[in-house]
C-alpha positions as CSV (number, residue, x, y, z in Angstrom):
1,X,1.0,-123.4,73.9
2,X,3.3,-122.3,71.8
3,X,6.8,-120.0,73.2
4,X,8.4,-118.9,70.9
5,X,9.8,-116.0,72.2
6,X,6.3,-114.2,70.8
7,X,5.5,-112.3,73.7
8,X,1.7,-113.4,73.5
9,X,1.4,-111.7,76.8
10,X,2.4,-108.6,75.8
11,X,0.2,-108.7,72.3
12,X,-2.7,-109.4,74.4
13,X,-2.1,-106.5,76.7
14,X,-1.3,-104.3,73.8
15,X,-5.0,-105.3,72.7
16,X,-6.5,-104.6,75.5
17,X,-4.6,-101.3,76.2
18,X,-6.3,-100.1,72.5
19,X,-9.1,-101.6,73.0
20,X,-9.0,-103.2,69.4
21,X,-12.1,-105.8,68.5
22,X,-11.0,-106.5,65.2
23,X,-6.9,-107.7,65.1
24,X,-4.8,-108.9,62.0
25,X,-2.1,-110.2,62.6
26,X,0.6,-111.1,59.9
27,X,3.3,-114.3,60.7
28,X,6.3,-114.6,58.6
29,X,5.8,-117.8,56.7
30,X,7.5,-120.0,59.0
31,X,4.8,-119.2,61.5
32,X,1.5,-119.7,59.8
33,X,1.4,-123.0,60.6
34,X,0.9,-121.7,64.3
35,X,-1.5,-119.1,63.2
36,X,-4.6,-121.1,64.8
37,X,-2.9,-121.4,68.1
38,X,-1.9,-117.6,67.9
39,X,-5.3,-116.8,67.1
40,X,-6.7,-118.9,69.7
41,X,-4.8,-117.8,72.5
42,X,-5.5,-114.4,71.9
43,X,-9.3,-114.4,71.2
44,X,-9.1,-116.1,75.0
45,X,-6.8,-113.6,76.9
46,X,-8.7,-110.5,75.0
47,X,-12.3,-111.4,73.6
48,X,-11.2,-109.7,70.1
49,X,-11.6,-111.1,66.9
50,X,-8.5,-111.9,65.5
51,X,-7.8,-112.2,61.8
52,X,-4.3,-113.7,60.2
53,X,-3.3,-111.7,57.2
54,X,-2.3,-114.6,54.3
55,X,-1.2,-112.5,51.7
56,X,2.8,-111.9,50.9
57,X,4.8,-111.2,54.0
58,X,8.3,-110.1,52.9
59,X,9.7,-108.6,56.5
60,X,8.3,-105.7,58.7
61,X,8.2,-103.4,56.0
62,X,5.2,-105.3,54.0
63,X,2.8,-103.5,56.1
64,X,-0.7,-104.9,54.1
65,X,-3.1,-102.1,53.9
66,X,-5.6,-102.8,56.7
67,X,-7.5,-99.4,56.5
68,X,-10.6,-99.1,58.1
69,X,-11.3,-102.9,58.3
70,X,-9.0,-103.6,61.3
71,X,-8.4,-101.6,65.1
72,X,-4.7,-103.1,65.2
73,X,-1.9,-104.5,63.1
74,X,0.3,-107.0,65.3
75,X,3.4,-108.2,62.9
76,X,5.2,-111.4,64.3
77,X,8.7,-113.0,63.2
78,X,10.1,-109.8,61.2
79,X,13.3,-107.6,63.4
80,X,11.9,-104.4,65.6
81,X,12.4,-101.4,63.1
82,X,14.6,-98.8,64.9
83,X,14.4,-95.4,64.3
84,X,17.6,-95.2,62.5
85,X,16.5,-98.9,59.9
């Protein structure tokens, strides 16, 4: 399994906390050639079904429009947005 400082752990307990069944997740590019392990790990430790968004991924503030199709957005590889970004 993958480490790399992803926090899987956390991701999973944030999807079970909102009780999400549909997840997208969105990788920076130079981690969507993990996205099958990300997915699988997850669909294991949380039963949802867990989606990786492909399209352009430019940094934490290309936020893809998810709408009603999805319970949670989960953004990997992109710096936490502070208040004051």
């Amino acid at each position: 399994m993958i480490q790399l400082k992803l926090e899987l752990d956390r991701v999973a307990e944030l999807i079970r906390k909102e009780k999400a069944k549909r997840v997208c997740i969105q990788l920076a590019d130079g981690l969507k050639p993990k996205a099958k392990e990300i997915v699988d790990f997850l669909k294991e430790k949380t039963g949802a079904t867990v989606f990786v968004w492909y399209g352009s991924c430019y940094g934490a503030c290309d936020v893809p429009k998810i709408d009603e199709h999805f319970d949670l957005l989960v953004q990997f590889g992109h710096r936490e947005l502070k208040k004051n970004d």
